[in-house]
Biopython code that builds the backbone (N, CA, C, O; Angstrom):
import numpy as np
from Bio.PDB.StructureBuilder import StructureBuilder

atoms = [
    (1, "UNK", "N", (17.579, 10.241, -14.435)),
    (1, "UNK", "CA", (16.544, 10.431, -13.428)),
    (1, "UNK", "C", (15.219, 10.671, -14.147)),
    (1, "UNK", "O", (14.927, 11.418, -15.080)),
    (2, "UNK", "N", (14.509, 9.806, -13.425)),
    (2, "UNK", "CA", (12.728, 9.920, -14.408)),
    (2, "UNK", "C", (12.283, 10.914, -13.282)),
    (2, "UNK", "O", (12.735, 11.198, -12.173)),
    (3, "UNK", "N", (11.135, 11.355, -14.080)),
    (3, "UNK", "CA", (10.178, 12.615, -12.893)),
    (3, "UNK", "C", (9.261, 11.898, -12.317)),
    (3, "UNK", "O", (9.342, 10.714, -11.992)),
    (4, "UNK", "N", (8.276, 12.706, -12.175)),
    (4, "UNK", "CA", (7.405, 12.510, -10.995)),
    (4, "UNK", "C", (6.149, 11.265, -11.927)),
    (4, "UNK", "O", (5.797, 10.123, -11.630)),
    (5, "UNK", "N", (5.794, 12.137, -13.050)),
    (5, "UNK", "CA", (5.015, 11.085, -13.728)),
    (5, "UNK", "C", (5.286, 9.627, -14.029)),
    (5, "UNK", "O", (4.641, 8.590, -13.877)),
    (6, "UNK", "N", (6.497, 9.934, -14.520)),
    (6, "UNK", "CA", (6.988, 8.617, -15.062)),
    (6, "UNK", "C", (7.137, 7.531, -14.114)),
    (6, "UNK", "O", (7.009, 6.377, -14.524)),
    (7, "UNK", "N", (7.516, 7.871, -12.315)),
    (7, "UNK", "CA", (7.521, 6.890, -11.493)),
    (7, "UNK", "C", (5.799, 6.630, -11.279)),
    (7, "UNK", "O", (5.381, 5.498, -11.035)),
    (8, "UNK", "N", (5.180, 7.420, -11.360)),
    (8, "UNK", "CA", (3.634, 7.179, -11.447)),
    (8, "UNK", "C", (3.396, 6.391, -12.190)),
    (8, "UNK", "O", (2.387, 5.798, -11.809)),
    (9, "UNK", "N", (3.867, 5.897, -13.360)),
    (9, "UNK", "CA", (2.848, 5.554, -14.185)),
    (9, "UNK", "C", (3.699, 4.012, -14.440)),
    (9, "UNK", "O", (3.110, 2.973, -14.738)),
    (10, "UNK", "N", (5.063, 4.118, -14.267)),
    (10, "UNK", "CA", (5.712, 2.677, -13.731)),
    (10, "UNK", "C", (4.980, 1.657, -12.999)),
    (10, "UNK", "O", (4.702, 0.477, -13.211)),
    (11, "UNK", "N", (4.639, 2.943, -11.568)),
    (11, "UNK", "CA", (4.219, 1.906, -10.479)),
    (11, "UNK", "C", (3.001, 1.162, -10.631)),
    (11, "UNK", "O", (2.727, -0.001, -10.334)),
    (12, "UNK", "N", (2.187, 2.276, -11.269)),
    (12, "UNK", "CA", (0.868, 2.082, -11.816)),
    (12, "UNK", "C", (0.560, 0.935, -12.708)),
    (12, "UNK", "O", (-0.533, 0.433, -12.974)),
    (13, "UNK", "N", (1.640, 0.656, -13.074)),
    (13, "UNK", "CA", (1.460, -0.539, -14.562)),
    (13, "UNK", "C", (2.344, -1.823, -13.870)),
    (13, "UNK", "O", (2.379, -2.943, -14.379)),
    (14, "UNK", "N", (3.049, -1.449, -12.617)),
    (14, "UNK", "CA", (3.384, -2.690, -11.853)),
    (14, "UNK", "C", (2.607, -2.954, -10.415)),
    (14, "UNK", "O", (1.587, -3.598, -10.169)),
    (15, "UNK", "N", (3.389, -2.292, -9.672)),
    (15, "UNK", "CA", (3.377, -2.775, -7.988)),
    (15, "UNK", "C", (1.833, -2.176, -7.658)),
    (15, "UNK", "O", (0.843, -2.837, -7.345)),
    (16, "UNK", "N", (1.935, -0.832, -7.813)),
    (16, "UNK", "CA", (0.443, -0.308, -8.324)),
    (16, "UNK", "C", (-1.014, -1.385, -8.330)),
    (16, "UNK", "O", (-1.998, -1.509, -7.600)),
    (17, "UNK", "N", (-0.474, -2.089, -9.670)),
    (17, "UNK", "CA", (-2.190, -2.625, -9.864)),
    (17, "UNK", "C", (-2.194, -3.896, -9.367)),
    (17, "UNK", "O", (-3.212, -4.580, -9.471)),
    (18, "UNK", "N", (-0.721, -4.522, -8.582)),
    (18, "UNK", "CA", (-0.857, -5.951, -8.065)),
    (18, "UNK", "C", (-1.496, -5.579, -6.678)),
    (18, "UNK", "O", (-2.470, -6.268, -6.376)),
    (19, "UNK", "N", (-1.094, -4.548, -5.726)),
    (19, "UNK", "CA", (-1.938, -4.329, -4.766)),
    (19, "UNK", "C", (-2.900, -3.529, -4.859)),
    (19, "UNK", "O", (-3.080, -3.028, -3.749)),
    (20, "UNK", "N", (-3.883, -3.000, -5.878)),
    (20, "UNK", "CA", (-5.160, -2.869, -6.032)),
    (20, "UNK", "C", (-5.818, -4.128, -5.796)),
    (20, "UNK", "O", (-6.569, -4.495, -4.893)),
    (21, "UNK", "N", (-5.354, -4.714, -6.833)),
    (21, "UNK", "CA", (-5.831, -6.557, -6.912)),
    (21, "UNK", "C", (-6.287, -7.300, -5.477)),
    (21, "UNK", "O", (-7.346, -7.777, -5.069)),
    (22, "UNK", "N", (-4.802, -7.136, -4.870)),
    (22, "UNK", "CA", (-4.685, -7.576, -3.467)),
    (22, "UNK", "C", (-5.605, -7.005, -2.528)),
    (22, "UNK", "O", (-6.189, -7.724, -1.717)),
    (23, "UNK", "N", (-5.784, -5.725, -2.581)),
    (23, "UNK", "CA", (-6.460, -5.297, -1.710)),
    (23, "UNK", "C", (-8.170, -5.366, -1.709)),
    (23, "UNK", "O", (-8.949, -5.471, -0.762)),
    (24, "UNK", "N", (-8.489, -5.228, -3.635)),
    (24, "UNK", "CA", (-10.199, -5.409, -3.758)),
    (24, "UNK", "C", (-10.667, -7.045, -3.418)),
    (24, "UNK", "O", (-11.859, -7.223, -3.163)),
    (25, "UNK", "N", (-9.859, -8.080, -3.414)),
    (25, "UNK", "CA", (-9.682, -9.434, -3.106)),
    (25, "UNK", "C", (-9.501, -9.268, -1.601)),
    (25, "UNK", "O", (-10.122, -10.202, -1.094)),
    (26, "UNK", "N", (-8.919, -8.490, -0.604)),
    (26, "UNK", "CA", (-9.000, -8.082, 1.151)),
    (26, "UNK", "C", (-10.356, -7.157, 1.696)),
    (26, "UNK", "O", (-10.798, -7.393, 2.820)),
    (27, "UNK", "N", (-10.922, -6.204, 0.923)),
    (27, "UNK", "CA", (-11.607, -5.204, 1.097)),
    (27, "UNK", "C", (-12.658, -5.236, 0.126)),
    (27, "UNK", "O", (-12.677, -4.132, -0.418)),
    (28, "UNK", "N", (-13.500, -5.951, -0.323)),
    (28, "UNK", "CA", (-14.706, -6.118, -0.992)),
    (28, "UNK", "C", (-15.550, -4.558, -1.415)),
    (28, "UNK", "O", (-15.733, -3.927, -2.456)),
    (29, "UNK", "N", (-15.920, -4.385, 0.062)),
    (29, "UNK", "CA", (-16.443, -3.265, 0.236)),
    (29, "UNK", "C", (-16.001, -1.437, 0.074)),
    (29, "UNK", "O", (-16.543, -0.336, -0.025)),
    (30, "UNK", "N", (-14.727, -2.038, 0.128)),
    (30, "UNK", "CA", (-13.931, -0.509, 0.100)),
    (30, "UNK", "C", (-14.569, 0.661, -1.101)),
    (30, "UNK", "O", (-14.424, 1.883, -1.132)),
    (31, "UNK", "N", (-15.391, -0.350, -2.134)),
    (31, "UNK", "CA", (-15.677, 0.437, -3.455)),
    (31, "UNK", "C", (-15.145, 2.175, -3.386)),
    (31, "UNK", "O", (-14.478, 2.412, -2.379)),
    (32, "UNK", "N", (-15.272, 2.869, -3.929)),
    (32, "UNK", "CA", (-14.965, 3.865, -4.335)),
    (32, "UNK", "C", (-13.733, 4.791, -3.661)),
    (32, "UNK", "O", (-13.252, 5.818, -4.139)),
    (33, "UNK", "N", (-13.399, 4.177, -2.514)),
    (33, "UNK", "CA", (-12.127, 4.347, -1.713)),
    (33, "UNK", "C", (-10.977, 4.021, -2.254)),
    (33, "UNK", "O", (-9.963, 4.718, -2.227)),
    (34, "UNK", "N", (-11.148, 2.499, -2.979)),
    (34, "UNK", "CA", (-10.027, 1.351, -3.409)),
    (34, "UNK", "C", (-9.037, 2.554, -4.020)),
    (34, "UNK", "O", (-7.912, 2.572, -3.521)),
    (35, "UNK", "N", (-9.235, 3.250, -4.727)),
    (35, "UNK", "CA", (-8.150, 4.345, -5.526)),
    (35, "UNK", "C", (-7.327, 4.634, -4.660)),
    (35, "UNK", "O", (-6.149, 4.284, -4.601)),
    (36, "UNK", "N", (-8.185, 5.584, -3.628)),
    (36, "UNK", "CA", (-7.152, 6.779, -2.565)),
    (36, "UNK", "C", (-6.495, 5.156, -1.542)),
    (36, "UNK", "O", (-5.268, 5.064, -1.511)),
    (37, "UNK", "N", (-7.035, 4.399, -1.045)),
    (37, "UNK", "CA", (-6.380, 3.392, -0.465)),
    (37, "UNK", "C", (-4.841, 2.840, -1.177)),
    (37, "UNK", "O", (-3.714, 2.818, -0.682)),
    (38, "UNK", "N", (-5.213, 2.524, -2.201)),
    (38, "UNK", "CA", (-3.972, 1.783, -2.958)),
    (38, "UNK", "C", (-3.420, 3.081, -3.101)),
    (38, "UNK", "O", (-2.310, 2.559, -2.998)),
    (39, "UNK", "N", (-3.196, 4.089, -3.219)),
    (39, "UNK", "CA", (-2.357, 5.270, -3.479)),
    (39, "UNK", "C", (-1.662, 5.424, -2.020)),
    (39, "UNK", "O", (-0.530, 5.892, -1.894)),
    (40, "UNK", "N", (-2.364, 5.035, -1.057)),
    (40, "UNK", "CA", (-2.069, 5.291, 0.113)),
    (40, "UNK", "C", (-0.766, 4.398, 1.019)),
    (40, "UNK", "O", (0.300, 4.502, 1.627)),
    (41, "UNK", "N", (-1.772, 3.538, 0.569)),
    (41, "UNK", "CA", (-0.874, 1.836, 0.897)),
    (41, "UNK", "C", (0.701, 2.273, 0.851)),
    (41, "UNK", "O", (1.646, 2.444, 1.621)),
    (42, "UNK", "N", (0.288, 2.365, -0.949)),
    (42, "UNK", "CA", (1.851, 2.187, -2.183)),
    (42, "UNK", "C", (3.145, 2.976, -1.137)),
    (42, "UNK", "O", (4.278, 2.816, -0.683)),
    (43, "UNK", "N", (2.050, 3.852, -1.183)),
    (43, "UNK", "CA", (3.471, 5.361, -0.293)),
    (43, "UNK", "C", (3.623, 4.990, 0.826)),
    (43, "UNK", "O", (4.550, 5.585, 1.376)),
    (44, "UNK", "N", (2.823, 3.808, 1.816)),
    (44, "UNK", "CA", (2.915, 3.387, 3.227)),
    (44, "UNK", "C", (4.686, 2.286, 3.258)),
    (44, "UNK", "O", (5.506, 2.044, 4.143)),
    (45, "UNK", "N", (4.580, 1.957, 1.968)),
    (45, "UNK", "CA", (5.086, 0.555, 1.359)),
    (45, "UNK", "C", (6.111, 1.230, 0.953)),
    (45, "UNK", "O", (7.136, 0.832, 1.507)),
    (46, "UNK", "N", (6.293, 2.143, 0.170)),
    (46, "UNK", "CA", (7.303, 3.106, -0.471)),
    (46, "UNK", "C", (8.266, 3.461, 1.137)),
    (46, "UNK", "O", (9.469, 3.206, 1.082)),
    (47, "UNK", "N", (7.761, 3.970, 2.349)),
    (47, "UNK", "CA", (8.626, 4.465, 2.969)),
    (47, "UNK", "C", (8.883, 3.838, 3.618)),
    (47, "UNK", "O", (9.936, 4.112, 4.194)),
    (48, "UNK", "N", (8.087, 2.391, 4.089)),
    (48, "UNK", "CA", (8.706, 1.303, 5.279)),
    (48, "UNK", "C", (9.712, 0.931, 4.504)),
    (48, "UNK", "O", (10.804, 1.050, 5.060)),
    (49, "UNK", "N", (9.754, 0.354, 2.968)),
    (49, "UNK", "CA", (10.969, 0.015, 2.329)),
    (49, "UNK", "C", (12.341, 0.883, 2.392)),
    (49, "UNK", "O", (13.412, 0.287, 2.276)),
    (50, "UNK", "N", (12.304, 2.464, 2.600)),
    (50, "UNK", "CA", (13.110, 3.184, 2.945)),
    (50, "UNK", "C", (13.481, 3.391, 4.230)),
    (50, "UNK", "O", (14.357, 4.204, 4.525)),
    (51, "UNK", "N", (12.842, 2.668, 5.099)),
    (51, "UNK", "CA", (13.584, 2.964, 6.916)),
    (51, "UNK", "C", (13.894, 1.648, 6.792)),
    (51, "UNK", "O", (15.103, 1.586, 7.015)),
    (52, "UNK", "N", (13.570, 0.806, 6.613)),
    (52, "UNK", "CA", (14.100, -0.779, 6.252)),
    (52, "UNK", "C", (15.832, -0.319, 6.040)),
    (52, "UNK", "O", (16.650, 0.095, 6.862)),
    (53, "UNK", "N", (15.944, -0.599, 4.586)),
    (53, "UNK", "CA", (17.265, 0.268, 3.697)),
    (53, "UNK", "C", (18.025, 0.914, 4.884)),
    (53, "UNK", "O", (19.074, 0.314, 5.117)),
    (54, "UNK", "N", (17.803, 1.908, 5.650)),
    (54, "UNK", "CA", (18.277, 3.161, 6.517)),
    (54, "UNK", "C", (18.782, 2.278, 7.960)),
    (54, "UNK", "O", (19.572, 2.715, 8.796)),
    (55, "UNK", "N", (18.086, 0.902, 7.997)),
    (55, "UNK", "CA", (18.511, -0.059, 9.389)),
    (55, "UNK", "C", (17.143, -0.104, 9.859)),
    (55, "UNK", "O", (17.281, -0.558, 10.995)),
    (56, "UNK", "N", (16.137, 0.054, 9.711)),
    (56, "UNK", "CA", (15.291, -0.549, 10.635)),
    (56, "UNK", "C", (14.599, -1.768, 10.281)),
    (56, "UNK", "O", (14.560, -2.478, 9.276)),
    (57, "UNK", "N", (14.063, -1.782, 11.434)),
    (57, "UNK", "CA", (13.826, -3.556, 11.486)),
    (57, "UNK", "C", (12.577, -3.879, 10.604)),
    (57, "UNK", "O", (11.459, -3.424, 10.848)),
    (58, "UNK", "N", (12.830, -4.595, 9.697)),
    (58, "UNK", "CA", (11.905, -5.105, 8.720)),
    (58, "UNK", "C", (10.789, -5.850, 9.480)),
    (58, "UNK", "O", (9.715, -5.347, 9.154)),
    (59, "UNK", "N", (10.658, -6.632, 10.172)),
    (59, "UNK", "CA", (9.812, -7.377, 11.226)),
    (59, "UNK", "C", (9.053, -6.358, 11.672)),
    (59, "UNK", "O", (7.912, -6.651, 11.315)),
    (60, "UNK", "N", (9.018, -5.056, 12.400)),
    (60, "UNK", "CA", (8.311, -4.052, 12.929)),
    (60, "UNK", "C", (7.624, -3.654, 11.971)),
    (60, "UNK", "O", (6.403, -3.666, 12.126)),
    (61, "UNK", "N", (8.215, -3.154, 10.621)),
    (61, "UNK", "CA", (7.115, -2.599, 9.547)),
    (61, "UNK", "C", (6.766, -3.774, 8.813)),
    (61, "UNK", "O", (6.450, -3.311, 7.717)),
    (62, "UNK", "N", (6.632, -5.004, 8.753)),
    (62, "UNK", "CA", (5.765, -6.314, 8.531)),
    (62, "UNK", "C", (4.553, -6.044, 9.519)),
    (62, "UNK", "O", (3.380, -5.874, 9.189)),
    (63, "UNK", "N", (5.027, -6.041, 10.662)),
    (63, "UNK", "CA", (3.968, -5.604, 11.696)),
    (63, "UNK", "C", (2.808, -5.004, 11.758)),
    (63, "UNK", "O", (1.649, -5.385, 11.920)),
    (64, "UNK", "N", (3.550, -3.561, 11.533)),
    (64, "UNK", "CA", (2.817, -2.889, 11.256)),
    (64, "UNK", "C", (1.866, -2.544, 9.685)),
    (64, "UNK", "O", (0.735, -2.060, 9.646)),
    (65, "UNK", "N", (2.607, -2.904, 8.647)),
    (65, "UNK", "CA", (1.876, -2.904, 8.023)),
    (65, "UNK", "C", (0.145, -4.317, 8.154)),
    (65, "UNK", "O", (-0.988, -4.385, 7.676)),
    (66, "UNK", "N", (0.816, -4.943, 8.874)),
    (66, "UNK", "CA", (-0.638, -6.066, 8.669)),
    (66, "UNK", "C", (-1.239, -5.607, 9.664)),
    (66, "UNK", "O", (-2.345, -6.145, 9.636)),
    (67, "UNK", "N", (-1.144, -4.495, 11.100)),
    (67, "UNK", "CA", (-2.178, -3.539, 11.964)),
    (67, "UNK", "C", (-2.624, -2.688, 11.177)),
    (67, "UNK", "O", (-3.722, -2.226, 11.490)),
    (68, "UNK", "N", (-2.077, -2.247, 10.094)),
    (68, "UNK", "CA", (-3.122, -1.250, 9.308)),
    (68, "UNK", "C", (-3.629, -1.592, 8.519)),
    (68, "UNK", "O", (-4.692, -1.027, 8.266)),
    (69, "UNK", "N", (-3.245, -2.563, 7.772)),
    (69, "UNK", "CA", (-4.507, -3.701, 7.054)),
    (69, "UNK", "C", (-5.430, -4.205, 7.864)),
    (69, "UNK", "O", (-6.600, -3.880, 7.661)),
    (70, "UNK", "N", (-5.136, -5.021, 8.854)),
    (70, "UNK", "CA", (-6.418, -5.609, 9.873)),
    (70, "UNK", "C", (-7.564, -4.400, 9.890)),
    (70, "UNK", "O", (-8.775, -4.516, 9.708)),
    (71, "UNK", "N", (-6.916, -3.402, 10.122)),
    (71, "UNK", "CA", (-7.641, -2.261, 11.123)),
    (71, "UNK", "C", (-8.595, -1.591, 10.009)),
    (71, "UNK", "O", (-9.695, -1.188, 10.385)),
    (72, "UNK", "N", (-8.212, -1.446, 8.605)),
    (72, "UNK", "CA", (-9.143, -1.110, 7.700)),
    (72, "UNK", "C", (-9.552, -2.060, 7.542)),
    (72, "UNK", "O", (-10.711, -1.699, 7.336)),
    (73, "UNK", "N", (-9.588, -3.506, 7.420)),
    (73, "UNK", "CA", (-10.469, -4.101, 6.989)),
    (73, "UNK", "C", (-11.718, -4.433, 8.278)),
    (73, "UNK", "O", (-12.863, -4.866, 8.155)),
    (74, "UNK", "N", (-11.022, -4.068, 9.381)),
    (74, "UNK", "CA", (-12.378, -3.963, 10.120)),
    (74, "UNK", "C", (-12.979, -2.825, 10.455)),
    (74, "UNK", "O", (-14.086, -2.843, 10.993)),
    (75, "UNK", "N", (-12.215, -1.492, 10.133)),
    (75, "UNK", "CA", (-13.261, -0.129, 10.125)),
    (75, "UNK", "C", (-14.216, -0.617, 8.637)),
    (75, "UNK", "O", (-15.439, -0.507, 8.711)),
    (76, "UNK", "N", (-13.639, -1.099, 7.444)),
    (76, "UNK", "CA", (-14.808, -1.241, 6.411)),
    (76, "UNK", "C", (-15.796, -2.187, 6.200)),
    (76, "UNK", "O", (-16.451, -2.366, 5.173)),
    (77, "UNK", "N", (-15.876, -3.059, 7.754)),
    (77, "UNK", "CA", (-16.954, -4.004, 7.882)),
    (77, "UNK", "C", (-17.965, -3.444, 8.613)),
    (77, "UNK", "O", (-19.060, -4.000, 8.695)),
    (78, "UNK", "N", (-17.663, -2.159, 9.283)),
    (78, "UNK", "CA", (-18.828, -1.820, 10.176)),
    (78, "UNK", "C", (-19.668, -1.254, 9.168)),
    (78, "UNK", "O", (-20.781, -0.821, 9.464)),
]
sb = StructureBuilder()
sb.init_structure("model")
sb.init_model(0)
sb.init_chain("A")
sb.init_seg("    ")
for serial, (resi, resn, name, xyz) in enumerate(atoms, 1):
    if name == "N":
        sb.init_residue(resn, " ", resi, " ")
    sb.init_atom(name, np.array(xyz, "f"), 0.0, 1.0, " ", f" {name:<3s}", serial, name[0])
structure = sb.get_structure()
């Protein structure tokens, strides 16, 4: 079992910096947010993958994850 850092710094050097990428390429503007966002995301992504796993419906958290993408990318256009 790795600790707390070590899954930090995994994710960070994988899944981590592909959706930073993804997201400064979705969110232009987000500047100085982009950090706490992608930290945010990751753990949004981290637990739909775990109710997924547990039986829930993968289609609903597809869903939902692209309503909370839409929805920041149009709170960060105003």
């Amino acid at each position: 079992v790795i600790g707390l850092p070590a899954t930090v710094q995994i994710d960070a050097e994988n899944a981590e910096a592909t959706l930073r990428a993804g997201l400064e390429a979705l969110l232009p503007q987000a500047g100085a947010l982009l950090g706490p966002l992608t930290t945010l995301l990751s753990a949004a992504f981290d637990r739909g993958a775990i109710a997924i796993e547990a039986g829930g419906s993968r289609e609903d958290y597809e869903q939902g994850i692209a309503v909370l993408l839409d929805g920041l990318a149009d709170h960060l256009r105003r």
